[in-house]
N, C-alpha and C positions, 0 to 999 in steps of 0.2 A: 337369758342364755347367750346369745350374741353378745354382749358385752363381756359376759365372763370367758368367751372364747377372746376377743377381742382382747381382754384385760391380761388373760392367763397364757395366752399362747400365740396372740399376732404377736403382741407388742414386746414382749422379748424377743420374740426374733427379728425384728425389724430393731432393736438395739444391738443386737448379736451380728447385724448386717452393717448396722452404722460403724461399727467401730474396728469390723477387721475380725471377729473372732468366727463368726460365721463360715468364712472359706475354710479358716486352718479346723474346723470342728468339723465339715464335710470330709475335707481329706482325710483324717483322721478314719472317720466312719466308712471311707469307702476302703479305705487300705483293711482294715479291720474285719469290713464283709468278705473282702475280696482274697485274701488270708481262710478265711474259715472254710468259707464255701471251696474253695482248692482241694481242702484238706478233709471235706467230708466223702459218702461213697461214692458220687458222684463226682468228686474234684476234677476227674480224668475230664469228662465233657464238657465241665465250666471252663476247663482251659482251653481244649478245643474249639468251643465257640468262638473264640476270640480269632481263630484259625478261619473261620469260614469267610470265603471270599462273596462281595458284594459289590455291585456295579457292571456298567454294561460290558459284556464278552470284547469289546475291543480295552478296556481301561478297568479290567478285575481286579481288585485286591482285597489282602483278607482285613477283618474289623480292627485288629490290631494295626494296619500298615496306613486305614483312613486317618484313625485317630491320634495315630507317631509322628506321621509326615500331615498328615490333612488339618485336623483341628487344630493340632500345636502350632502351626505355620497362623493359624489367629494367634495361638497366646505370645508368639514372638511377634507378631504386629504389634499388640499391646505394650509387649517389652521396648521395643523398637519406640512407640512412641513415646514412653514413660522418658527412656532415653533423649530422644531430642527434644522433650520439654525440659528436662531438667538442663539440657548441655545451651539451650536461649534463652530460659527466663526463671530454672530452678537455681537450687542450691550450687551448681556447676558450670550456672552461665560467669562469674568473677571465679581468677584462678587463686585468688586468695583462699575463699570458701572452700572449693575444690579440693585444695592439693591435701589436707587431711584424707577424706575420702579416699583419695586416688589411693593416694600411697599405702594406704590402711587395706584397701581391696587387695591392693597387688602383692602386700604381703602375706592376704590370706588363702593367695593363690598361689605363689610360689611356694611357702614352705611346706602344703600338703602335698604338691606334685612331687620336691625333695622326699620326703618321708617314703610317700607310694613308690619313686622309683629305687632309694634306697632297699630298698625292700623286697623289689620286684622290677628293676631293672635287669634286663638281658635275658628273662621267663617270657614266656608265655601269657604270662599277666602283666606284662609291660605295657600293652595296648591302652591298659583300664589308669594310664597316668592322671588323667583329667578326672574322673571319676570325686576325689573328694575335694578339687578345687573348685564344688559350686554351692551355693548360700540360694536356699527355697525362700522368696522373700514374701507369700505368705504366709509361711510359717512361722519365720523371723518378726514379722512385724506383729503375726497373732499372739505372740507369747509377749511383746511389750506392751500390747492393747490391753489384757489380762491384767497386768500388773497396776492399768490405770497409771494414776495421777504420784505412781510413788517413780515414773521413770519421768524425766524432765523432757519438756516436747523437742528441747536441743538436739537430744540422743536420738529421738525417734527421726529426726531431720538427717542425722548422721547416717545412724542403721542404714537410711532409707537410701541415701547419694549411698552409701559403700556396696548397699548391695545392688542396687542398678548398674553400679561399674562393675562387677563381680559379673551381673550378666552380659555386661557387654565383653570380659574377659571370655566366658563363656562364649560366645557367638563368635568371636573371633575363634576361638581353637578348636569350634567345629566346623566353622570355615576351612581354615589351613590343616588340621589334621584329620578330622574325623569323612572328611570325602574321599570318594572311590574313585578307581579312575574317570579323570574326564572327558568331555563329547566337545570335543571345539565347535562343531555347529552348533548344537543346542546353547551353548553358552552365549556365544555371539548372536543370535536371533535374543534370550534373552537381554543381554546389554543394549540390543535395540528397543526392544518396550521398557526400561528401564528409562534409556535417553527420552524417549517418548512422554513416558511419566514427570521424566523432570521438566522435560517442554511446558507441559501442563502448568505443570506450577511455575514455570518465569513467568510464562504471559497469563498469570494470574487465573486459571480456570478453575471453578468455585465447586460445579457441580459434580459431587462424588463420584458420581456413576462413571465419569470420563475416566477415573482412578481405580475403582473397583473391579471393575472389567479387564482392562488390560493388565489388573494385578492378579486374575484367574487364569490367562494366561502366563505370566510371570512365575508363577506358580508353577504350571506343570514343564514349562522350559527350563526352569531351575532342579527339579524333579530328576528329569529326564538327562540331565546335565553332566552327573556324578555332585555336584555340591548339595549339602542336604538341602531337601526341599523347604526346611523352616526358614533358613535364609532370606526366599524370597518375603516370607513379612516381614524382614527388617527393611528390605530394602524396597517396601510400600510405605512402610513408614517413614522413610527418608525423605521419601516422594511427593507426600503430602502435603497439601498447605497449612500454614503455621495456624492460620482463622481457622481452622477445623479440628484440631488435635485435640482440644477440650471434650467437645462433641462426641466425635469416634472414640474417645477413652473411655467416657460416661456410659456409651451406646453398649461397648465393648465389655465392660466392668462384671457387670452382672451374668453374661454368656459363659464368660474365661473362668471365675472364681466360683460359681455354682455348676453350673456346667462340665466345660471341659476337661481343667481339673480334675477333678471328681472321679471323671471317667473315666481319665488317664490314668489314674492311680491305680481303678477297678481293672483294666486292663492291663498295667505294667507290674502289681503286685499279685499274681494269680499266684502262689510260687506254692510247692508240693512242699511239705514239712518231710524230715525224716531223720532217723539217727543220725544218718550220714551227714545232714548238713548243719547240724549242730557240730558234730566232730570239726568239720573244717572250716567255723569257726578261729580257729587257732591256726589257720593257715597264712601263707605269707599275703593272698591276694586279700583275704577279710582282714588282717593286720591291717594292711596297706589303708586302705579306707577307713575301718573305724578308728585308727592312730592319726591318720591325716586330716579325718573330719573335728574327730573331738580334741586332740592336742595339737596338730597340726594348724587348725584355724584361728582359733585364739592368739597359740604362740606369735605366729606373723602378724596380725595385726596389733596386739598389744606393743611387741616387741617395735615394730617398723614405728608406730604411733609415739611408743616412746624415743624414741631415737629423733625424729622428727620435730618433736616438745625440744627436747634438748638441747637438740641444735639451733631454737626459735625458727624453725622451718614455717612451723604449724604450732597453732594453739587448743588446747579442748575447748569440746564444746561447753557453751554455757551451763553454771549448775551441776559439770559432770566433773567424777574423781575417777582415781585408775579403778576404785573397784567397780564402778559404774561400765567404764571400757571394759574391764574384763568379762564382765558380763554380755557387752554388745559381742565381745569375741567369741564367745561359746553358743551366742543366738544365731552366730553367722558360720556355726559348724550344724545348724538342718539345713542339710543337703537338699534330701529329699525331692520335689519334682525335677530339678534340674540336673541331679546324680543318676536317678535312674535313667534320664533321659539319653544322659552322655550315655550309660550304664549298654543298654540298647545299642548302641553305635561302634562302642570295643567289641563285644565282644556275640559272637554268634552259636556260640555252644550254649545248650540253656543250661547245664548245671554250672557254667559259673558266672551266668546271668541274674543265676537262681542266686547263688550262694552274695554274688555283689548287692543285689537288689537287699536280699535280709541284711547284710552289714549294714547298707545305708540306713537302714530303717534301725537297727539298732543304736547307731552311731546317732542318730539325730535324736532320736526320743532320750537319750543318755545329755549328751547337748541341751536338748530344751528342759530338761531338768535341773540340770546342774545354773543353767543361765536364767532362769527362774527363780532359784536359791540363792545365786549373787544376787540379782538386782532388788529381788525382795529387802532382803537384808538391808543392800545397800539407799534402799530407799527411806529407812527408818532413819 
C-alpha cells in the first residue's frame, strides 16, 4: 500500500514540484475555490472573513491587509533576490545578454500602459495605468514547463531575465506611483536600518539573524512611511550578502510558491459574480486590461525584439524563431499575481476592484491559451 501511495501520488507531485507546474496548478486551484465559494449562499462571509482584523490592539489589521502588505513583502524578498542574482552572476550580470531581455520587458510594459491610458486616460480608471503592465512569472514559466522539451531551454532563460525585469518594472512604479502620502520621519529612520543593513554587509557579517531583524523593523518603518510596505523586501534583499542568496531563495522557494501565493490569490479573488459585472465587461476599464494584457504584451515585445534583431542591436535566443517569440509574448500577458496586486493599490472602490480583478483573470487564462497554442505548434 505505501508504495502504491508513494508510486501514485508522492511521486507526481514531487515531479509537479520539480519542474514549475505545481505553484501555477495551486494558483489555479485556489483562484477557483476562491471564486465559487464567493458566489455561493454564503459568499457574503467568506468575503468578510478576509475583513476580520488580527493582531495585537496596538498594530490591528484585517487578514487581507497581513497577507497584501505582510506576506507579499517575502515574495518581493524573493523577487528582490531573484533580481540581484540574475543582475551578478545570471543572464544580466554581461550587457550583451541583457539588453534583449531589457528591452523586450520594457516594451511589454510600455505598450500595455499606452493601450490602458488610451482608453482610460483622464477617467476615473486612469489610476489602474500599471494594472496590465505586469507578467505572473509563475504562471509564465508554468505554461513553458508544460510544454517540456518542445520549448528550447534558451527561451526559458529568456522568458525568465524578461520577466524579472518586468518585475523590477513593476517595483519601481509602485515605488514612484502607487504610494500615499509620505512620513519624512518614518522614511528617514527607515534609510537608517537600511544603511545599517548595508554596514552589515561591507564588513562582511555572515549571520542572518543581524539581517532579519532589522529587516522586521524595516518593514514596519516602510509600512508606516506611505511607500508600500512590499518595498521593504526588496530593499533586504539588496542588503544581503552575495554567500547567502542561494540559501534564502532555496529556504524561501517552497513558502512563496505553495504557500503565500496560494493565499493571496484565495484572498485577492474572493470576487461576487453577477449580471452586472459581466455587462461591464465591455467597459473602457476591463477593455483597458484585457486589451493591454493580451494584445498589448506580445505587441511590445515581439515588436521592440524585432526592431532590435534588425538593427543587430540583439540577437534571438538560441533554437528560437519569431513564432517561438510570439509565443513567449502572450506567456508574458498572465498577468495575474502581480496585476491584481497593483489591481489593490488603484483602486479602493470594490466594484472596480471586482470588476479589474475578473479582467485580469480573463485576460490571462486567454494569454495562456493562446501561448500554449503557439509554442506547441511551434515546437513541432
Amino acid at each position: 500500500m505505501r508504495k502504491v501511495i508513494q508510486h501514485r501520488i508522492i511521486n507526481p507531485i514531487k515531479e509537479l514540484a520539480e519542474d514549475g507546474k505545481l505553484a501555477g496548478i495551486l494558483l489555479i486551484a485556489a483562484t477557483i475555490v476562491s471564486i465559487i465559494l464567493s458566489n455561493l449562499s454564503f459568499g457574503p462571509s467568506y468575503v468578510h472573513f478576509w475583513e476580520n482584523e488580527v493582531g495585537p490592539s496596538f498594530f490591528s489589521k484585517s487578514i487581507a491587509h497581513w497577507v497584501n502588505d505582510g506576506l507579499m513583502a517575502v515574495f518581493f524578498l524573493l523577487v528582490g533576490l531573484e533580481i540581484k542574482r540574475e543582475l551578478l552572476k545570471g543572464e544580466l550580470s554581461e550587457l550583451k545578454k541583457a539588453l534583449l531581455p531589457i528591452f523586450a520587458a520594457l516594451g511589454g510594459v510600455i505598450v500595455p500602459a499606452l493601450i490602458f491610458t488610451a482608453l482610460n486616460g483622464g477617467t476615473i480608471f486612469g489610476r489602474g495605468w500599471a494594472i496590465p503592465t505586469a507578467t505572473d512569472i509563475a504562471f509564465s514559466l508554468g505554461v513553458l514547463s508544460i510544454l517540456g522539451k518542445k520549448v528550447p531551454f534558451s527561451l526559458k532563460v529568456f522568458l525568465t531575465a524578461l520577466a524579472i525585469i518586468d518585475d523590477l518594472c513593476a517595483i519601481v512604479i509602485i515605488a514612484f506611483f502607487y504610494s500615499s502620502e509620505l512620513a519624512a520621519n518614518y522614511l528617514f529612520y527607515a534609510g537608517l536600518v537600511f544603511v545599517l543593513l548595508m554596514l552589515f554587509n561591507v564588513f562582511r557579517v555572515k549571520n542572518l539573524w543581524f539581517y532579519f531583524v532589522p529587516g522586521v523593523v524595516l518593514w514596519w518603518l516602510v509600512l508606516n512611511s506611505g511607500v508600500h510596505a512590499t518595498i521593504a523586501g526588496v530593499l533586504l534583499a539588496i542588503a544581503l550578502p552575495i554567500g547567502s542568496l542561494e540559501k534564502i531563495e532555496h529556504a524561501l522557494h517552497k513558502p512563496v510558491n505553495y504557500f503565500i501565493l496560494p493565499l493571496f490569490a484565495l484572498v485577492n479573488t474572493a470576487i461576487t459574480l453577477s449580471g452586472e459585472s459581466f455587462s461591464m465587461l465591455f467597459s473602457s476599464l476591463s477593455l483597458g486590461i484585457v486589451l493591454g494584457l493580451f494584445f498589448g504584451k506580445p505587441i511590445g515585445i515581439i515588436l521592440v525584439t524585432w526592431i532590435t534583431v534588425k538593427l543587430k542591436i540583439c540577437k534571438l535566443p538560441e533554437y528560437a524563431d519569431w513564432w517561438k517569440i510570439a509565443g513567449v509574448g502572450f506567456t508574458a500577458g498572465i498577468g495575474f499575481t502581480m496585476s491584481i496586486f497593483i489591481t489593490n493599490l488603484s483602486f479602493s472602490d470594490i466594484d472596480l476592484v471586482n470588476l479589474s480583478k475578473l479582467s485580469i483573470i480573463i485576460a490571462s487564462v486567454m494569454a495562456a491559451a493562446v501561448s500554449y497554442v503557439i509554442l506547441k505548434l511551434a515546437g513541432r
